[in-house]
N, CA, C, O and CB atoms as a CASP TS submission, in Angstrom:
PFRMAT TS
TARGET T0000
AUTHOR 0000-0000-0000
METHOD Language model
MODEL 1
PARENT N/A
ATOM      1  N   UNK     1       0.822  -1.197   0.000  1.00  0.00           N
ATOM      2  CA  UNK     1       0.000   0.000   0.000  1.00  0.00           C
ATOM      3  C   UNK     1       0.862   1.254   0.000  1.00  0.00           C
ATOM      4  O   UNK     1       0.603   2.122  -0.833  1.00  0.00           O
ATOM      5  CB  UNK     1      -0.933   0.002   1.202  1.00  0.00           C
ATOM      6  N   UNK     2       1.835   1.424   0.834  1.00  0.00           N
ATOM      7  CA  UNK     2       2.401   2.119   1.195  1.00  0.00           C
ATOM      8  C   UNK     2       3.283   2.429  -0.449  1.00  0.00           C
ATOM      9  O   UNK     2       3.027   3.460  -1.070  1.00  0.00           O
ATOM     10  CB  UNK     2       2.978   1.618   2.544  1.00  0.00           C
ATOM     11  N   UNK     3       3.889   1.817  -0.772  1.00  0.00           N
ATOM     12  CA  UNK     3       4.681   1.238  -2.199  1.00  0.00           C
ATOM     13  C   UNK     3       3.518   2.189  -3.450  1.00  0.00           C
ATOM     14  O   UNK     3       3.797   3.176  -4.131  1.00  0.00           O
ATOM     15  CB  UNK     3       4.547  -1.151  -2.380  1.00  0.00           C
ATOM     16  N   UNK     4       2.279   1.454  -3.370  1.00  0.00           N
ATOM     17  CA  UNK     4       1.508   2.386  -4.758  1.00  0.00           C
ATOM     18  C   UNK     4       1.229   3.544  -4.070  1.00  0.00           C
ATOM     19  O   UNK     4       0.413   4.118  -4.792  1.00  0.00           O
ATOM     20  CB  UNK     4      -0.088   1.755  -5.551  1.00  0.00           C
ATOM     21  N   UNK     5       1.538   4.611  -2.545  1.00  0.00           N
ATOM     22  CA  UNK     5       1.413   5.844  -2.722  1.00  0.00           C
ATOM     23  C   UNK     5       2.230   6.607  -3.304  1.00  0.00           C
ATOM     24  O   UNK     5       1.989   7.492  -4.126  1.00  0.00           O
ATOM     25  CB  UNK     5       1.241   6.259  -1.866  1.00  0.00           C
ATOM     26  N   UNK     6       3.470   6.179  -2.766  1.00  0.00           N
ATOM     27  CA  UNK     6       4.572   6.629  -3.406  1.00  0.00           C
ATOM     28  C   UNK     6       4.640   6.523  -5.128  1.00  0.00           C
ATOM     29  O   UNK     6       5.123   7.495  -5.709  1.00  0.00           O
ATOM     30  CB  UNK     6       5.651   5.862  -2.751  1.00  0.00           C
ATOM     31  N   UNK     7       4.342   5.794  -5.639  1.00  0.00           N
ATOM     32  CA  UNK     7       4.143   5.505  -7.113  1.00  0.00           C
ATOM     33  C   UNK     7       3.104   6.487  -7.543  1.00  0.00           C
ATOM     34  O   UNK     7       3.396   6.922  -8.657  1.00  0.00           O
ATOM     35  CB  UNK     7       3.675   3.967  -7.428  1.00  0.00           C
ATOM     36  N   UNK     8       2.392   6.815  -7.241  1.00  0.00           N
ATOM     37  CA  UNK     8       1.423   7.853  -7.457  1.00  0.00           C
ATOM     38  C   UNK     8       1.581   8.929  -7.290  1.00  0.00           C
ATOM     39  O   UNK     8       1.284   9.775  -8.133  1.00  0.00           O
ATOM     40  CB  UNK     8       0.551   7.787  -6.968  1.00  0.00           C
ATOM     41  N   UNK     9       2.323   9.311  -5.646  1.00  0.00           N
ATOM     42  CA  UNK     9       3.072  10.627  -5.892  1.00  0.00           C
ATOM     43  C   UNK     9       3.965  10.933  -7.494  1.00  0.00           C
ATOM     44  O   UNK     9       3.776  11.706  -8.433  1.00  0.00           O
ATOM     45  CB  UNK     9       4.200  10.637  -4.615  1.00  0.00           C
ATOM     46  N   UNK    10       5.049   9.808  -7.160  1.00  0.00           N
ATOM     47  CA  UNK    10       6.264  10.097  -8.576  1.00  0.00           C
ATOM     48  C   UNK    10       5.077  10.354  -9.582  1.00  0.00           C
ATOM     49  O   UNK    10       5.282  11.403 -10.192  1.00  0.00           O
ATOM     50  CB  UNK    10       7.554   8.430  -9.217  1.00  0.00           C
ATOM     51  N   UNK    11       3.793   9.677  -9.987  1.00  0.00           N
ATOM     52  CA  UNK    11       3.160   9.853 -11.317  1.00  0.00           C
ATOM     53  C   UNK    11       2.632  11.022 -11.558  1.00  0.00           C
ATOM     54  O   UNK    11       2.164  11.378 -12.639  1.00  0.00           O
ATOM     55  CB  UNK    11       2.205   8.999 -11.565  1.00  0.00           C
ATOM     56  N   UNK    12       2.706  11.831 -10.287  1.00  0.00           N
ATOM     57  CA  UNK    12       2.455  13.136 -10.517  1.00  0.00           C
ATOM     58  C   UNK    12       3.076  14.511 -10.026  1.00  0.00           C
ATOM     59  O   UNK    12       2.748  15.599  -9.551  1.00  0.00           O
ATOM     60  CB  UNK    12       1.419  13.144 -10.241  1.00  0.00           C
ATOM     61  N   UNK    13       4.254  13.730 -10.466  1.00  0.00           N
ATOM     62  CA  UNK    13       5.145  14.825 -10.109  1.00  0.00           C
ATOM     63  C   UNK    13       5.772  15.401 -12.100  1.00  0.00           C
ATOM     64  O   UNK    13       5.789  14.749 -13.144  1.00  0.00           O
ATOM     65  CB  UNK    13       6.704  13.971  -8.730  1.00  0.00           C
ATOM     66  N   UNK    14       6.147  16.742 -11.816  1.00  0.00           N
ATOM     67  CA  UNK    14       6.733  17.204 -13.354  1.00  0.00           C
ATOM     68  C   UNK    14       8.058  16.205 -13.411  1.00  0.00           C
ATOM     69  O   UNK    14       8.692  15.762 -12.453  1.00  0.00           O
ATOM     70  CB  UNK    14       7.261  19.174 -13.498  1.00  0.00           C
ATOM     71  N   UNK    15       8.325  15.942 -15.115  1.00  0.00           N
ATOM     72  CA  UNK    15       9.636  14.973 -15.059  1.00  0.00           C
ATOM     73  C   UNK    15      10.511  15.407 -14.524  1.00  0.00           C
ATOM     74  O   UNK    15      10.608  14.742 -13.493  1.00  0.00           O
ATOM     75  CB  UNK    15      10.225  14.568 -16.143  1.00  0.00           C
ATOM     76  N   UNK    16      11.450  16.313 -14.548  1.00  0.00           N
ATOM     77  CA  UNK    16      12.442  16.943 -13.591  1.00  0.00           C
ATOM     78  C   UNK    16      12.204  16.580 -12.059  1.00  0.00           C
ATOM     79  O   UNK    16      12.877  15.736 -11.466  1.00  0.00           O
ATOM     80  CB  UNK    16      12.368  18.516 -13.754  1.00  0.00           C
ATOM     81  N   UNK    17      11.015  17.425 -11.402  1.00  0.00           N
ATOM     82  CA  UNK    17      11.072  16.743 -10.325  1.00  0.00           C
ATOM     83  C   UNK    17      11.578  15.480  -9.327  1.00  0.00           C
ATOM     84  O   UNK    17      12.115  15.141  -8.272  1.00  0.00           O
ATOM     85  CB  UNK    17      10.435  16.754 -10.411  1.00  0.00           C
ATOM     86  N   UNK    18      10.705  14.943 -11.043  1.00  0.00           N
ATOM     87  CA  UNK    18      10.252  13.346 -10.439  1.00  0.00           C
ATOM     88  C   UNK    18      12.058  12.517 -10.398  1.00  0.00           C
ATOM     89  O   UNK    18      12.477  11.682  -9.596  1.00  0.00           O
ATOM     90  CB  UNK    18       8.765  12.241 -12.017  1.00  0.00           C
ATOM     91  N   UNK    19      12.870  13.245 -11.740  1.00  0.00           N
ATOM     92  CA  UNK    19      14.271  12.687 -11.603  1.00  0.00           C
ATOM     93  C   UNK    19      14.545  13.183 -10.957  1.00  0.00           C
ATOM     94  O   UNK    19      14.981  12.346 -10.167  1.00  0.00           O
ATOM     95  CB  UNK    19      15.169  12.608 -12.368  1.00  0.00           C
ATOM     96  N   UNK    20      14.697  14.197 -10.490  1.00  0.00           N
ATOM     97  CA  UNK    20      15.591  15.176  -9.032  1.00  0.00           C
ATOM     98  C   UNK    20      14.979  14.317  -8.109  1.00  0.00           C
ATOM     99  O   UNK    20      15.952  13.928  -7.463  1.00  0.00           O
ATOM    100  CB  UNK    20      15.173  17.197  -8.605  1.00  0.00           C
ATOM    101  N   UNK    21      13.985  13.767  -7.629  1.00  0.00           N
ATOM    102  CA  UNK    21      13.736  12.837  -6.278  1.00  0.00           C
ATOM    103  C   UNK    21      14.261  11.190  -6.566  1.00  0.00           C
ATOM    104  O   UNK    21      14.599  10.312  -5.772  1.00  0.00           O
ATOM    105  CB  UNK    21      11.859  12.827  -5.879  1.00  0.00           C
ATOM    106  N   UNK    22      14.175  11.203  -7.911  1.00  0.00           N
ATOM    107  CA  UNK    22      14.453   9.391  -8.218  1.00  0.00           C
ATOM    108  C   UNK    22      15.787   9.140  -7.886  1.00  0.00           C
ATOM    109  O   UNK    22      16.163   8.157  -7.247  1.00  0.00           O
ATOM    110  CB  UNK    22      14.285   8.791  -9.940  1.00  0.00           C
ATOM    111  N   UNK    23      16.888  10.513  -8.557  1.00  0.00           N
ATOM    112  CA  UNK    23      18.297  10.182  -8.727  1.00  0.00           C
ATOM    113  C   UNK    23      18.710  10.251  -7.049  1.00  0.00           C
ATOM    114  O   UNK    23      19.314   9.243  -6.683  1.00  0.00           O
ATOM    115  CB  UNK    23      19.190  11.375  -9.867  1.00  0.00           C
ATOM    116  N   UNK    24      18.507  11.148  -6.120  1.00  0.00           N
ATOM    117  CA  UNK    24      18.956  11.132  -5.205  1.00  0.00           C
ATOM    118  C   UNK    24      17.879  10.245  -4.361  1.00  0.00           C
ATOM    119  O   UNK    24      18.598  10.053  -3.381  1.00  0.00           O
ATOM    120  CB  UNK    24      19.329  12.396  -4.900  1.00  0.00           C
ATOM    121  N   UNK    25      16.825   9.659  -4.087  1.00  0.00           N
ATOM    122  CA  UNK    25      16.457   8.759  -3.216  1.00  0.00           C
ATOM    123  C   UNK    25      16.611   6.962  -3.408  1.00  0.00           C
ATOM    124  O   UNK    25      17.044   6.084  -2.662  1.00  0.00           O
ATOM    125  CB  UNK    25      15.152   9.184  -3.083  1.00  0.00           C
ATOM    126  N   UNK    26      16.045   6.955  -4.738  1.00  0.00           N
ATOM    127  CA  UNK    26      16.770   5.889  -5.260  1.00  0.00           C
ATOM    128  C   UNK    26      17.882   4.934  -6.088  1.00  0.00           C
ATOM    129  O   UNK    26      18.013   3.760  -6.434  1.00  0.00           O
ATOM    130  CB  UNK    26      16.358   5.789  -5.396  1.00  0.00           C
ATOM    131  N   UNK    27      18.718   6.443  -6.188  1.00  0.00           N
ATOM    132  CA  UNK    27      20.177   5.871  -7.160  1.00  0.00           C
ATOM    133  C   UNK    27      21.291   6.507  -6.519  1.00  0.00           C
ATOM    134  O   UNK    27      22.480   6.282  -6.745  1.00  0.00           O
ATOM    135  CB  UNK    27      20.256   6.378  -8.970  1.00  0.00           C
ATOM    136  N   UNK    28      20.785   7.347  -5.672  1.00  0.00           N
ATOM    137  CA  UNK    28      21.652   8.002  -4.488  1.00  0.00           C
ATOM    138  C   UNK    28      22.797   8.702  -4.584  1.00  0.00           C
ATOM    139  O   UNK    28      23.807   8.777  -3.883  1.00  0.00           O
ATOM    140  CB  UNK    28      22.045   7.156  -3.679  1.00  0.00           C
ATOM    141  N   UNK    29      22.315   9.378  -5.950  1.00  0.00           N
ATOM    142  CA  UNK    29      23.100  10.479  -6.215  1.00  0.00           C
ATOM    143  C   UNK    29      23.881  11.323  -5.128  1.00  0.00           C
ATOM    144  O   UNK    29      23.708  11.262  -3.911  1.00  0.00           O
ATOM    145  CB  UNK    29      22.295  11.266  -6.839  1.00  0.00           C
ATOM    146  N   UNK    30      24.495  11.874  -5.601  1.00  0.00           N
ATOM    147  CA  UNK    30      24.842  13.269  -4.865  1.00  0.00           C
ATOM    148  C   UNK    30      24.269  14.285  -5.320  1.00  0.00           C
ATOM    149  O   UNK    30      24.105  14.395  -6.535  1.00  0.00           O
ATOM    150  CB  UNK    30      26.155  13.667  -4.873  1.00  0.00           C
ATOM    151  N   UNK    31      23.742  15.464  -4.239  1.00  0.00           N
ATOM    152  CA  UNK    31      23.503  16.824  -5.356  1.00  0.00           C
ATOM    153  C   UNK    31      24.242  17.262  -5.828  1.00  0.00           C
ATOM    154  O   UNK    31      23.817  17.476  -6.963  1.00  0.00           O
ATOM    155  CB  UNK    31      23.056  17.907  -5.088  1.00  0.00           C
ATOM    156  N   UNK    32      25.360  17.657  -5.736  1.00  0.00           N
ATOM    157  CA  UNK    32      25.938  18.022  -6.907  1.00  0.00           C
ATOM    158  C   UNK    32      26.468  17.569  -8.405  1.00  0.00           C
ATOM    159  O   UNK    32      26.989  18.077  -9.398  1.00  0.00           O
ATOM    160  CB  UNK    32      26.609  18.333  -6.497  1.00  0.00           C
ATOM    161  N   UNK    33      25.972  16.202  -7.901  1.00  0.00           N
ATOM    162  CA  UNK    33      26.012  15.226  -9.613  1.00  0.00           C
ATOM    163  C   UNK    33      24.661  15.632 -10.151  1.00  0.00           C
ATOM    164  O   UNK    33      24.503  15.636 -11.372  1.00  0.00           O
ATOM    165  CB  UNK    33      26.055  13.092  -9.536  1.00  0.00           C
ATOM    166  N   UNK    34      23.631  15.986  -9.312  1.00  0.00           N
ATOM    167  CA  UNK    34      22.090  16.063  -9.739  1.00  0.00           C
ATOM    168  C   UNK    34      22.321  17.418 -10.332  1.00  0.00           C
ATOM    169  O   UNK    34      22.384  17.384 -11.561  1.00  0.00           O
ATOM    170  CB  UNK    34      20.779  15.964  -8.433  1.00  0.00           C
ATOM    171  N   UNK    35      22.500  18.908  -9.652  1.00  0.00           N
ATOM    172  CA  UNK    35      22.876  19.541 -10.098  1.00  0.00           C
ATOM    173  C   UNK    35      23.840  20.279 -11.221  1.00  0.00           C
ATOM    174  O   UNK    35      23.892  21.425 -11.667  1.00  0.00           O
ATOM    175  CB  UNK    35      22.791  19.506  -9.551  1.00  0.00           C
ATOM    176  N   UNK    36      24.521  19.151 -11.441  1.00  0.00           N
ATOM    177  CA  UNK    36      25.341  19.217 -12.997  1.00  0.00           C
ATOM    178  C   UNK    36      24.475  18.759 -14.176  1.00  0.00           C
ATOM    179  O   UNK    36      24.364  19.186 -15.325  1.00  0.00           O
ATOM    180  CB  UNK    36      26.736  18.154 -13.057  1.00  0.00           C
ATOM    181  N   UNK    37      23.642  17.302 -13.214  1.00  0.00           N
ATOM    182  CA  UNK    37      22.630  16.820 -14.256  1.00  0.00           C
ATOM    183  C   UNK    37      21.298  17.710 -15.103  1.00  0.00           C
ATOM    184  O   UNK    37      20.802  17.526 -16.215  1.00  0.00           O
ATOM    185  CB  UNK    37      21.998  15.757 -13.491  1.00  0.00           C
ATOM    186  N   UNK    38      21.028  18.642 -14.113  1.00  0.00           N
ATOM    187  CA  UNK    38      19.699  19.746 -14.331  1.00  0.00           C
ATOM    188  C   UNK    38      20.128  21.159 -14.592  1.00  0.00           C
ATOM    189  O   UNK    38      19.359  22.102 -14.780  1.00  0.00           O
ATOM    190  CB  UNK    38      18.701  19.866 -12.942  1.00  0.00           C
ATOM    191  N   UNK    39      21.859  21.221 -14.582  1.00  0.00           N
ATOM    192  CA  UNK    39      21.947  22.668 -15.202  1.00  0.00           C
ATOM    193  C   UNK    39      21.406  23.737 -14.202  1.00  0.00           C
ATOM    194  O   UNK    39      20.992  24.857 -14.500  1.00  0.00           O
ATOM    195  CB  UNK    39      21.059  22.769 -16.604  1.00  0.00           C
ATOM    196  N   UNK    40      21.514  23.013 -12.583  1.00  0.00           N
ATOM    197  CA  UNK    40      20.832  24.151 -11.703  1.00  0.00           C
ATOM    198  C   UNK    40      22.024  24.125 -10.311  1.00  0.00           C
ATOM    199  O   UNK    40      23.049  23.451 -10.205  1.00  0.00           O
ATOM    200  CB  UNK    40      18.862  23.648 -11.176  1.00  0.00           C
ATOM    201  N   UNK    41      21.426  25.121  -9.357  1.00  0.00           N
ATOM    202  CA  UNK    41      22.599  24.860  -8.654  1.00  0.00           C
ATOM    203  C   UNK    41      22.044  24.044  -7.380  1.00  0.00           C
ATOM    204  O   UNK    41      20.876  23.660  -7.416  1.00  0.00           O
ATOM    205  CB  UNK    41      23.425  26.251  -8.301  1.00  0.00           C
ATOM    206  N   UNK    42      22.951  23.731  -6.106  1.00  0.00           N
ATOM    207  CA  UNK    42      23.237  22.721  -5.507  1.00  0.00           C
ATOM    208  C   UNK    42      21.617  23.298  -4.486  1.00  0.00           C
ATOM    209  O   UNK    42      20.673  22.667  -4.010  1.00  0.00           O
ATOM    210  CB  UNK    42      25.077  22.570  -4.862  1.00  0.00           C
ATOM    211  N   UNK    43      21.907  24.470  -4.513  1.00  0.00           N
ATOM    212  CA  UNK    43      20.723  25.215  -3.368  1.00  0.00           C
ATOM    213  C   UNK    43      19.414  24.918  -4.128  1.00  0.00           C
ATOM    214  O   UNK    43      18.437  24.984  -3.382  1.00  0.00           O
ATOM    215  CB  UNK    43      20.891  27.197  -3.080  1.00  0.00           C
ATOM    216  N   UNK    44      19.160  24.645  -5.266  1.00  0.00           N
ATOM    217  CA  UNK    44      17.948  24.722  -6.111  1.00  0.00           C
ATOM    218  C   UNK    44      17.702  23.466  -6.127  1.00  0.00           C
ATOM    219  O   UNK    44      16.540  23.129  -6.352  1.00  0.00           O
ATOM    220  CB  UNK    44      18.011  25.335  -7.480  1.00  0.00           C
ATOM    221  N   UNK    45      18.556  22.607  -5.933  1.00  0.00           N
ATOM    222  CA  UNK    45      18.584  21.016  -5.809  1.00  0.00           C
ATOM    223  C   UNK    45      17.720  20.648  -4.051  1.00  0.00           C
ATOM    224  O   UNK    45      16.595  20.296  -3.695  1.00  0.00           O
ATOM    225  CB  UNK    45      20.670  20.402  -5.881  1.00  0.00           C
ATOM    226  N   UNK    46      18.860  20.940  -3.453  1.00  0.00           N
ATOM    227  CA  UNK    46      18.307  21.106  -2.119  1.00  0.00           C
ATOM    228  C   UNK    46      16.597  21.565  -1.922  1.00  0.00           C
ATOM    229  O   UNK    46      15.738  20.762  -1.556  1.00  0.00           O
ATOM    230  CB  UNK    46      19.256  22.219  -1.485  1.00  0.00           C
ATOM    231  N   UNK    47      16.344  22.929  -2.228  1.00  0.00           N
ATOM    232  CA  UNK    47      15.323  23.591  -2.139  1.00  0.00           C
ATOM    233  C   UNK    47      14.195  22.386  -2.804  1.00  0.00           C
ATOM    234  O   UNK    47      13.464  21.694  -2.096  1.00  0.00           O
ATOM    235  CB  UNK    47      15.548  25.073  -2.880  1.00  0.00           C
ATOM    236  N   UNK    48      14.237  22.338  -3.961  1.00  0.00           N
ATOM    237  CA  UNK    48      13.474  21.137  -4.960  1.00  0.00           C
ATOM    238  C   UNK    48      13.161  20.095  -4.142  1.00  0.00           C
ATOM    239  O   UNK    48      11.960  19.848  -4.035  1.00  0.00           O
ATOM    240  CB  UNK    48      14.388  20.472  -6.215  1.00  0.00           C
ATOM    241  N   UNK    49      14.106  19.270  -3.401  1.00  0.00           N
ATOM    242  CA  UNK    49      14.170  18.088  -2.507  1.00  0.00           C
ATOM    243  C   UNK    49      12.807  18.323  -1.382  1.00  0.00           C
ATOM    244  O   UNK    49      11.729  17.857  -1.011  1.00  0.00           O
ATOM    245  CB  UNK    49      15.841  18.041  -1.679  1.00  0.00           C
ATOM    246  N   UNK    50      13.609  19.215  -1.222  1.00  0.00           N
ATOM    247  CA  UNK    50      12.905  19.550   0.365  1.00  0.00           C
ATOM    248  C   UNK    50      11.327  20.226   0.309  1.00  0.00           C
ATOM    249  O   UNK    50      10.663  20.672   1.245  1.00  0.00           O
ATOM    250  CB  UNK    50      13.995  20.858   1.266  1.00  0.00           C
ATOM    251  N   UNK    51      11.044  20.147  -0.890  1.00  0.00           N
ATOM    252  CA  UNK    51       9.650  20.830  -1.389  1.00  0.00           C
ATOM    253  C   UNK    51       8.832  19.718  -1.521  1.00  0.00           C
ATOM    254  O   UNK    51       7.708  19.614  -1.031  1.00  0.00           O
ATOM    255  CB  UNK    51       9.678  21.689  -2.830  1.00  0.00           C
ATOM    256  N   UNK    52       9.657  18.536  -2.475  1.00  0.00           N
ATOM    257  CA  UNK    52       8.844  17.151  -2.908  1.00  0.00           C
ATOM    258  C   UNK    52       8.583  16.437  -1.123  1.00  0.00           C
ATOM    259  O   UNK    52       7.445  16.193  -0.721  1.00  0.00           O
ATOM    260  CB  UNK    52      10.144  15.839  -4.247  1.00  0.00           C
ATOM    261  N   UNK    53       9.967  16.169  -0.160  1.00  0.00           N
ATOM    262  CA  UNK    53       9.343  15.244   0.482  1.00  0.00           C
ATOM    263  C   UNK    53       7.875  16.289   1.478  1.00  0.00           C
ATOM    264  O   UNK    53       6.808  15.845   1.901  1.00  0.00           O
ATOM    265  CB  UNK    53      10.711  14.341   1.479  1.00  0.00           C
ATOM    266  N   UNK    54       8.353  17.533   1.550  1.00  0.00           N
ATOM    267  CA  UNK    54       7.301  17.845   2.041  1.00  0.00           C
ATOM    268  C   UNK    54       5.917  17.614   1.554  1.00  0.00           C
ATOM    269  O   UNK    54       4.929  17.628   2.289  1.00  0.00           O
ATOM    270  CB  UNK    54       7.474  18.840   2.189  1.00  0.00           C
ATOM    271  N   UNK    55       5.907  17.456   0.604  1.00  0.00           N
ATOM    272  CA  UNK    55       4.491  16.763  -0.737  1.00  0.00           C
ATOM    273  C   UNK    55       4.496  15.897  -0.061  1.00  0.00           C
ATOM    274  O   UNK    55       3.433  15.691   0.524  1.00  0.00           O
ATOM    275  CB  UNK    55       4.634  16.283  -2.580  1.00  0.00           C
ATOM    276  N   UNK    56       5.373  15.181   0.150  1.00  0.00           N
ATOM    277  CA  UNK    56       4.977  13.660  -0.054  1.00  0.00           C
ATOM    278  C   UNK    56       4.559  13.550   1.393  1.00  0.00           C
ATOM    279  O   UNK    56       3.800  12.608   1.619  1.00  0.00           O
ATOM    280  CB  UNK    56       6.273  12.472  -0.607  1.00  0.00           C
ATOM    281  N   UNK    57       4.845  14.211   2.289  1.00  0.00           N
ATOM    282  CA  UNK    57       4.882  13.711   4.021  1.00  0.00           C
ATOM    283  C   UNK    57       3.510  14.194   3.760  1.00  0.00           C
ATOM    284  O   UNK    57       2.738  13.236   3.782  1.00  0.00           O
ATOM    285  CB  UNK    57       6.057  14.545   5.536  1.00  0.00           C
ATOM    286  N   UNK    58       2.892  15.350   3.512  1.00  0.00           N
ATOM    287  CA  UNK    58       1.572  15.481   3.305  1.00  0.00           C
ATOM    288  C   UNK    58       0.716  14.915   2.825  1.00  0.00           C
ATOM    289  O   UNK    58      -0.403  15.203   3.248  1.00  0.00           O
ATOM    290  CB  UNK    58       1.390  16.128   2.946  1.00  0.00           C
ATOM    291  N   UNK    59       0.829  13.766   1.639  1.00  0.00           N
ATOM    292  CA  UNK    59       0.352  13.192   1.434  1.00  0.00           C
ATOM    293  C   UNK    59       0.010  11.679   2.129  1.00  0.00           C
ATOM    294  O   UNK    59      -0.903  10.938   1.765  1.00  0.00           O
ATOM    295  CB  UNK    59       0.680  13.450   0.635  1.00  0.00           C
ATOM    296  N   UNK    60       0.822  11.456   3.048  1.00  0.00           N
ATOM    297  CA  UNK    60       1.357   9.916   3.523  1.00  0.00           C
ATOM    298  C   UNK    60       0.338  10.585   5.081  1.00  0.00           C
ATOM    299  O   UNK    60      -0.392   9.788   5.671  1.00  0.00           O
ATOM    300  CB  UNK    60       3.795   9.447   3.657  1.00  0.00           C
ATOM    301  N   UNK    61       0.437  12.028   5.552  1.00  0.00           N
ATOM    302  CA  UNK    61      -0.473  11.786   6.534  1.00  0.00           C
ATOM    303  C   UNK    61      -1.662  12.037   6.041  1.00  0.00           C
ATOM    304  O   UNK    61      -2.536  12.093   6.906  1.00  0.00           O
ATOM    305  CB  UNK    61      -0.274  12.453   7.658  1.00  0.00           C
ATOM    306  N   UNK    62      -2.072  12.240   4.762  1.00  0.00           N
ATOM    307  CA  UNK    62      -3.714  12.438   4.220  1.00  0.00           C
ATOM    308  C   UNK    62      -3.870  10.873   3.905  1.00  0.00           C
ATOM    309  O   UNK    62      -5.066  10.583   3.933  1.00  0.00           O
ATOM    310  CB  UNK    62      -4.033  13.649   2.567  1.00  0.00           C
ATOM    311  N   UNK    63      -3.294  10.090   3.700  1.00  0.00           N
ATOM    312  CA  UNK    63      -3.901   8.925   3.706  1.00  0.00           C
ATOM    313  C   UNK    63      -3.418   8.100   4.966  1.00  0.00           C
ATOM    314  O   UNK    63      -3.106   6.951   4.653  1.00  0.00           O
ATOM    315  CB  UNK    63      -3.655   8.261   2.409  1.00  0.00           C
ATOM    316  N   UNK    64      -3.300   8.341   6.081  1.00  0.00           N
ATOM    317  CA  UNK    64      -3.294   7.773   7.479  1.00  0.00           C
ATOM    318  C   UNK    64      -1.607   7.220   7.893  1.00  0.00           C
ATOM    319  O   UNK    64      -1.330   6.693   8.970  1.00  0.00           O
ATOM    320  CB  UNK    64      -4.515   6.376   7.493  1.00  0.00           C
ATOM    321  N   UNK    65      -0.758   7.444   6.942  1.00  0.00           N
ATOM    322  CA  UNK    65       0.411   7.192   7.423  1.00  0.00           C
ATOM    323  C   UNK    65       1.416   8.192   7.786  1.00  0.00           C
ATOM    324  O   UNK    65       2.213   8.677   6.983  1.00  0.00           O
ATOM    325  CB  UNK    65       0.866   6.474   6.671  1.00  0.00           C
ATOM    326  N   UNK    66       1.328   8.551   9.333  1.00  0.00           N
ATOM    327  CA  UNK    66       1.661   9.316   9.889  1.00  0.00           C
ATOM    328  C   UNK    66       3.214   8.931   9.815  1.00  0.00           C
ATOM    329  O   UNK    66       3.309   7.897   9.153  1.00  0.00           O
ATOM    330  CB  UNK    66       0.917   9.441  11.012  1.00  0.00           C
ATOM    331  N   UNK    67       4.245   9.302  10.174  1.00  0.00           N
ATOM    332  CA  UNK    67       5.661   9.029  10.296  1.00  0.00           C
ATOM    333  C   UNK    67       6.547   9.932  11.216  1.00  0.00           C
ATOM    334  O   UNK    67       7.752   9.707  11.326  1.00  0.00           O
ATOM    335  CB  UNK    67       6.197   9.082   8.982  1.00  0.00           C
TER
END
């Protein structure tokens, strides 16, 4: 359950996003490899990050999984 929220978040996230959260949560980038990758800088990487999991923590307690 937990597995298709997250899948649903990524499905609606913009593509960039969705690689700026894929490369560093699941391929475990570094930001500054991500940031070479997107042509942005390390703070815009950061900032980006920290925008999605906040999405996502919002979403995980709208459907009852508090953390």
């Amino acid at each position: 359950e937990l597995l298709e929220i997250i899948n649903a978040f990524l499905g609606k996230m913009d593509a960039e996003d969705r690689d700026i959260f894929v490369r560093r949560y699941w391929f475990l980038d570094s930001i500054s490899f991500i940031s070479q990758r997107h042509a942005m800088s390390e703070a815009s990487v950061k900032m980006n990050l920290y925008r999605s999991r906040k999405k996502l923590l919002k979403l995980l307690k709208k459907e009852g999984r508090d953390l």
